[in-house]
C-alpha positions in Angstrom: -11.2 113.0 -10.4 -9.1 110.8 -12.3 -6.1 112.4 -14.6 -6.5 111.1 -18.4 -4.1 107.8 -18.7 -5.4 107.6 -21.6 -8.5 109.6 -20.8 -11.1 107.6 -18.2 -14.3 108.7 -16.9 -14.9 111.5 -14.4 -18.3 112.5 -13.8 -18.8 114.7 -10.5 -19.8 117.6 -12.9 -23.5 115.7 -13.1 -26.4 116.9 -11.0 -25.5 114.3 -8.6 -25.9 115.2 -4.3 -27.3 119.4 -3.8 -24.4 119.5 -1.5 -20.6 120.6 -1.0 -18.4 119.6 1.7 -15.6 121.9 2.7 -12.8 120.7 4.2 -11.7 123.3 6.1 -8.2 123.7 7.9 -9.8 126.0 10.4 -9.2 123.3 13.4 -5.7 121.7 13.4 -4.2 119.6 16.0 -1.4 118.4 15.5 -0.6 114.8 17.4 2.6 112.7 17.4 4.0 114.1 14.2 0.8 114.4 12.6 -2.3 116.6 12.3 -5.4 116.3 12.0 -8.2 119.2 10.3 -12.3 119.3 11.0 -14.1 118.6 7.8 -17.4 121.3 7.6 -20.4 120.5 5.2 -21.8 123.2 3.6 -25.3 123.6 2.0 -25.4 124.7 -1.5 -27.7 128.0 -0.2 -26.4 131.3 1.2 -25.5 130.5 5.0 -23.7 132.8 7.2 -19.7 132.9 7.4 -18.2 129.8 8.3 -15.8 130.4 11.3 -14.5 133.9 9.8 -13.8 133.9 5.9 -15.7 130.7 4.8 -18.5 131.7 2.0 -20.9 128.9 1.2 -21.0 128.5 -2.7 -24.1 128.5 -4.1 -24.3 125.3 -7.0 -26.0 122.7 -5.7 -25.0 120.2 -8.5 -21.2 119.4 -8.2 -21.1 116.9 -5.9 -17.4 117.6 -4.8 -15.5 117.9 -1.7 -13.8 121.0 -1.2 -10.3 121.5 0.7 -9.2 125.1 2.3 -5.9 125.9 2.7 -3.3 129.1 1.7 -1.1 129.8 -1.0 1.8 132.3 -0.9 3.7 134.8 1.7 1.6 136.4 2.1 -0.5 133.4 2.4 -3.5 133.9 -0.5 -7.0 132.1 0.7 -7.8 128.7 -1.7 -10.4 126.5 -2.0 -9.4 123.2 -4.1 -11.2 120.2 -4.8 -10.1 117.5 -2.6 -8.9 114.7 -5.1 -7.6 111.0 -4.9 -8.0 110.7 -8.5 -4.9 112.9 -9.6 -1.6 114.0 -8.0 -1.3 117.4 -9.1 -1.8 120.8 -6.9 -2.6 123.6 -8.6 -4.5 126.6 -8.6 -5.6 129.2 -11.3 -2.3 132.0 -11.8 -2.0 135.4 -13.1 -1.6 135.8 -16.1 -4.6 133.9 -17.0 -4.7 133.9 -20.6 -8.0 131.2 -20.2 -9.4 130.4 -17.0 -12.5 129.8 -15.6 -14.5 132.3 -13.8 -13.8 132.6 -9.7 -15.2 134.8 -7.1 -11.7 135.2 -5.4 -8.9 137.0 -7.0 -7.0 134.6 -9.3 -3.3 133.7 -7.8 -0.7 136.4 -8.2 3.1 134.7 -8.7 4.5 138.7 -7.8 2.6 139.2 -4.8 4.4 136.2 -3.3 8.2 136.8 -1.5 8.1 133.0 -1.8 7.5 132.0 -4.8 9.9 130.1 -7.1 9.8 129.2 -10.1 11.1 125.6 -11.4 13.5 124.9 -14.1 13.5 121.9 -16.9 16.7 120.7 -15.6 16.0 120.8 -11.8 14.6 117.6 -9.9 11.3 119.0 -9.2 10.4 119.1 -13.1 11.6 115.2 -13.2 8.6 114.3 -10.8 6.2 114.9 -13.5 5.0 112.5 -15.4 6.7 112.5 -18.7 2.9 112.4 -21.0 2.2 116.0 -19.3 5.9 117.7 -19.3 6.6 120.7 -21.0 9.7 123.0 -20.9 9.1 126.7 -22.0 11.0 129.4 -24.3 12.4 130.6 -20.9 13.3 127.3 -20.1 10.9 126.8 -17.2 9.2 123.6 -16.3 5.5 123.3 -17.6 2.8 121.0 -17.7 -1.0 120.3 -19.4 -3.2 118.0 -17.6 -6.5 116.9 -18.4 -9.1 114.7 -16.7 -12.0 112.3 -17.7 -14.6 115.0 -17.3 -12.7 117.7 -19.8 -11.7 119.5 -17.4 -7.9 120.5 -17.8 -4.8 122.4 -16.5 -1.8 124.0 -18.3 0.6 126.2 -17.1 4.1 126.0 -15.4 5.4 123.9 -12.0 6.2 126.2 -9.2 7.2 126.2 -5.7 5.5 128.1 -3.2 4.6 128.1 0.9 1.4 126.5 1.5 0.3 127.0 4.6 -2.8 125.3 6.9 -4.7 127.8 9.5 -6.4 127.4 12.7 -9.4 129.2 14.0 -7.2 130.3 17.1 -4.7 132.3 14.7 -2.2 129.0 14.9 -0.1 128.3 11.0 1.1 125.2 9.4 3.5 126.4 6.9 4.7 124.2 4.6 7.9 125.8 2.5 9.1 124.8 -0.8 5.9 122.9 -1.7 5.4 122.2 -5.7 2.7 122.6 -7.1 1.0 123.6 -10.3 0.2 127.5 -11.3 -1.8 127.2 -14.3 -2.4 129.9 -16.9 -5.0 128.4 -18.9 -7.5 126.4 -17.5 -11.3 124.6 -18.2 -13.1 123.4 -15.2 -17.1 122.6 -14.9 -16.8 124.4 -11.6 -18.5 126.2 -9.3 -17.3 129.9 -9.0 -15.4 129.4 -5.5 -12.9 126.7 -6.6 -9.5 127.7 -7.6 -8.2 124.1 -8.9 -7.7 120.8 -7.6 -5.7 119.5 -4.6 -4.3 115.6 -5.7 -4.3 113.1 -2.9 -2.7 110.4 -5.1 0.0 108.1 -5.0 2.2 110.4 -7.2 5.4 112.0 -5.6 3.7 115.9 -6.3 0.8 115.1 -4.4 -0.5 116.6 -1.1 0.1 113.2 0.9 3.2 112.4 -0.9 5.4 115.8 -0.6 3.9 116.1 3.3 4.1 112.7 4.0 7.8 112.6 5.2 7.2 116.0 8.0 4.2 114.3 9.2 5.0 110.7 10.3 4.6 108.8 7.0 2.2 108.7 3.8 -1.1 108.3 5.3 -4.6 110.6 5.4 -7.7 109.4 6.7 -10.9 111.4 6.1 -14.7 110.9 7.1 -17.2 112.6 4.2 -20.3 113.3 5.9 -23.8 112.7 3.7 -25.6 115.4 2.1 -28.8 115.4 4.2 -26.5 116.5 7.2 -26.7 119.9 9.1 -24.8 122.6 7.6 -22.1 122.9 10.2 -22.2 119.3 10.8 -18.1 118.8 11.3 -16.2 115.6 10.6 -11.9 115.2 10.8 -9.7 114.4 8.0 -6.2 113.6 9.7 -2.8 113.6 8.1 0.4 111.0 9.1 0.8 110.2 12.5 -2.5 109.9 14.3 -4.5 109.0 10.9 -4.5 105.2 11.5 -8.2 104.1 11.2 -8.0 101.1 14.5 -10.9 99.5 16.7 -13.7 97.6 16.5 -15.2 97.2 13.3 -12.4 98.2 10.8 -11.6 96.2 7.8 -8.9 96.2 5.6 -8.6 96.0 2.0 -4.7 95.5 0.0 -3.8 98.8 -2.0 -2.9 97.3 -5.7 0.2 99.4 -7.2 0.2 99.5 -11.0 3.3 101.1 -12.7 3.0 104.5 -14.3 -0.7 104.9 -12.9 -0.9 106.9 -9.4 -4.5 105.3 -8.3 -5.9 104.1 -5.2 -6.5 100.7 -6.7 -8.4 98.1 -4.7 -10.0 94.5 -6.0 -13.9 94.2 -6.0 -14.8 90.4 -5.5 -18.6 91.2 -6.5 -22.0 93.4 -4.8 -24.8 91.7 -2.6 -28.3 93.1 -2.9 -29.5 92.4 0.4 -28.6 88.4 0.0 -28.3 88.0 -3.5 -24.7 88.1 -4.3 -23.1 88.6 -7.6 -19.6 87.5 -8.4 -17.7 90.3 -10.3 -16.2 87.0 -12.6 -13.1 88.9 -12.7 -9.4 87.6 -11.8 -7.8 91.1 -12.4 -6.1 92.6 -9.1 -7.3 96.6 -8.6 -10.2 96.3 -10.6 -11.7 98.9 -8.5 -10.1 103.2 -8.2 -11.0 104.8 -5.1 -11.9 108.4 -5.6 -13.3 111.1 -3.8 -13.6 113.4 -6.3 -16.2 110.8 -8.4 -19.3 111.2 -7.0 -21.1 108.5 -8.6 -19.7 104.5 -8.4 -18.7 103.1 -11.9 -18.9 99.7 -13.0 -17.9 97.5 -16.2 -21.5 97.5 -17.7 -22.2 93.5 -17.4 -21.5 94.0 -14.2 -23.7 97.3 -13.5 -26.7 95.6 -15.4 -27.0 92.8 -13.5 -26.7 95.0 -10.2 -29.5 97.5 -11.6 -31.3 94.3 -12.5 -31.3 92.8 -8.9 -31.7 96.5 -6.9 -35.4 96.6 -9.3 -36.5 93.3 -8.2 -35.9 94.3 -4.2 -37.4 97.8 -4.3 -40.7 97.9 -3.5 -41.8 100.8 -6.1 -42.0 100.9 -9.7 -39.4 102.8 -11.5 -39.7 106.0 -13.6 -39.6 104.8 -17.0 -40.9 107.8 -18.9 -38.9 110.9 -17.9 -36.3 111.7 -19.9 -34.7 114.6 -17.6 -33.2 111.3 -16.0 -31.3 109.8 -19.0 -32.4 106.6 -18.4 -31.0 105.8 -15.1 -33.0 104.1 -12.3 -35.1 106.3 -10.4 -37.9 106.1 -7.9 -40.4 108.9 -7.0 -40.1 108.7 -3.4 -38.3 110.6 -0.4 -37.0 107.9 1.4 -36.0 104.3 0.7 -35.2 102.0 2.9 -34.1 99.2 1.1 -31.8 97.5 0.0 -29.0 97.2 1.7 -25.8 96.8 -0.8 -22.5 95.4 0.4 -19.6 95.7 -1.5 -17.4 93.0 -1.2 -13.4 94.0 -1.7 -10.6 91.4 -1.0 -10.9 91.2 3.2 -13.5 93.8 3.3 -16.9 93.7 3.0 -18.3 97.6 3.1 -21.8 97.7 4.2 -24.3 100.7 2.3 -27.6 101.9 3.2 -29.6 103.7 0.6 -28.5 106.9 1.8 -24.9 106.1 0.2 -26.4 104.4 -2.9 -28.9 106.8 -4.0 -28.8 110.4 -4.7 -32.0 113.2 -4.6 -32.1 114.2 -8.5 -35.0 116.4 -7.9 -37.6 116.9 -4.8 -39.1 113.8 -4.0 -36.8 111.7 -6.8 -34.1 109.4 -6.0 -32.0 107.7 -8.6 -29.6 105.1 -8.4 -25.8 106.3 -7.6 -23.9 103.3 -9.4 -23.3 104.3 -13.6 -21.5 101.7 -15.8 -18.0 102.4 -17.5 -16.6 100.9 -20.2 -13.4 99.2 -19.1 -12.9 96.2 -17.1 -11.9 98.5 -14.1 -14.4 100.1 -12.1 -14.4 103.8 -9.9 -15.9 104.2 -6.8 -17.3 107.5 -5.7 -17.6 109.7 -3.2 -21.1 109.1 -2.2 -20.4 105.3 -1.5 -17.6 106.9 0.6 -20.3 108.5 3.3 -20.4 107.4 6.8 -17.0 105.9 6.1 -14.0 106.4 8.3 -11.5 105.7 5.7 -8.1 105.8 5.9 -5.4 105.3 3.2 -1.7 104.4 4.6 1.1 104.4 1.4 3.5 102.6 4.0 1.6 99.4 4.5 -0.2 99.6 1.5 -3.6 99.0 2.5 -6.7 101.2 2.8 -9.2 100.7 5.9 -12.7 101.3 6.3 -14.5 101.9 10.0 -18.4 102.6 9.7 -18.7 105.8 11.6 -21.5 108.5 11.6 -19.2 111.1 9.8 -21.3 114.2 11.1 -20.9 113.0 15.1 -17.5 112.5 14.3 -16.2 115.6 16.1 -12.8 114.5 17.9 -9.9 115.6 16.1 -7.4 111.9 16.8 
């Protein structure tokens, strides 16, 4: 979900995967300075409890990732979307003069013996970027954000204990963490989030304020596809302990541009099957990594050519003549096994089955899962992210990938 800068494109709000992954910190180990939580998928229909206090949420059409963790002392349950895209925590706050509707109680500032507020003049309020600073009548340190889908937050920069669970009763707290409690709020949501957890490279970001506790600025997280079982468990890993190694991994350079918190990586071009096509494009970190895109954007040149070669190596005519599907390429079929799209990044070439490059829009309909943007700079998804062990390390500045089957992933490392 990428934070306006001006405003780009977010589109995880379409009707993309019917699933939801929660990433729930219900299984933490914690390993050389680090720690790593289980990742659970979770069908968009009404399951039993996960472990004790997990609902399933019932939208099928966000195509999000959904992080668990706990606000406050007493620690408040919170379900945030998990986001490279932005660097902001925050959550929905009381008062909420405009928010969007939630199942759970929205988060109370005065239920919480830990909760601080944060000043224009203090340090904390200097972190924000200075586009999206505010200062109040009372002299406290706000903030309005907006992303590329319209979704938006506004409200004032706190700090608060956040604190991981285990299953076995075991807490992570982590004191004196800032983060956003926002007052009015728009979100094309699903009524069990609360906000948006930022994995960016900004300093108020998850990664970034954790970083120094845990053995250095690096995550790793596996996502597993949305056919999989509903408990079907995969690990995302913070600092020490997160390092994607072995056989098999390749490594991509991490492209920093000033003033612009992205993953940024640079896309050389896209095989179909062995037809490759050159990206013609000499600009470093022409690619954003980000899991809370679902679908994979490209410049449109570029994305017509690819939709031009994908129709000549699929063996089935496309649907032409529906217009529930706006005109995107779509097969009526409930498996495809062709083709086989590589991704080629500088050093890495990233390997994709159908299953990561096409989405079920409807029962026995699968539609292409790469949309075209209109910048030089392209964003790519979550659902390209599947079956990915990918691991993102601020200190060396590189990002990794391992093919792994995400839903036998089960070891915590």
């Amino acid at each position: 979900m990428i934070m306006d800068y001006p405003i780009l494109f977010h589109l995880s709000f379409l009707f993309v995967p019917l699933f939801i992954l929660l990433i729930s910190f219900s299984t933490i180990e914690v390993v050389n300075g680090g720690f790593s939580v289980k990742l659970f998928r979770k069908n968009s229909t009404n399951v039993p409890h996960l472990l004790d206090t997990v609902i399933s949420p019932t939208r099928a059409d966000i195509g999000l990732h959904i992080i668990e963790l706990s606000f406050g002392n007493p620690p408040t349950k919170y379900y945030g979307v998990m986001d490279t895209g932005s660097s902001l925590i925050w959550t929905q706050c009381l008062p909420c003069e405009n928010c969007f509707p939630q199942k759970d109680p929205y988060f109370d500032p005065k239920k919480s013996s830990t909760y601080t507020s944060v000043y224009c003049q203090e340090d904390e309020c200097n972190r924000l970027e200075a586009n999206v600073r505010q200062c109040s009548s009372q002299n406290q340190c706000g903030y309005r954000y907006s992303y590329g889908d319209s979704s938006r937050t506004q409200g004032l920069l706190a700090l608060d204990t956040i604190t991981l669970e285990s299953s076995s009763g075991g807490v992570i707290p982590l004191q004196y963490m800032i983060f956003g409690c926002g007052h009015n709020n728009l979100g094309n949501f699903d009524n069990k989030l609360m906000g948006i957890v930022g994995l960016g490279r900004g300093p108020l970001s998850l990664i970034s304020q954790i970083g120094p506790s845990f053995g250095g600025r690096r995550f790793s997280h596996c996502l597993v596809p949305y056919f999989s079982d509903y408990y079907s468990p995969s690990i995302m890993s913070f600092g020490s302990g997160s390092e994607v190694v072995g056989d098999g991994v390749v490594s991509t350079p991490l492209i920093t541009k000033e003033s612009k918190p992205f993953y940024y990586v640079t896309l050389k071009g896209i095989s179909v099957g062995d037809t490759y096509l050159s990206l013609h494009s000499s600009s470093k970190g022409n690619m954003i990594i980000d899991s809370g895109t679902t679908l994979t954007f490209l410049p449109q040149k570029f994305h017509d050519q690819l939709v031009d070669e994908v129709k000549k190596q699929v063996p089935l005519q496309p649907i032409i003549d529906d217009p529930q599907f706006g005109g995107k390429l779509c097969y009526r079929t409930f498996d495809l096994q062709e083709p086989i799209i590589t991704t080629h990044f500088e050093g890495a070439d990233i390997q994709l089955k159908p299953t990561q490059t096409f989405y079920e829009a409807k029962f026995h309909v699968l539609c292409f899962a790469f949309g075209s943007i209109s910048s030089d700079f392209g964003i790519y998804g979550n659902l390209a992210q599947t079956n990915y062990l990918i691991g993102f390390d601020l200190e060396r500045e590189v990002v990794s990938f391992k093919a792994t089957q995400c839903n036998l992933h089960h070891s915590l490392v």
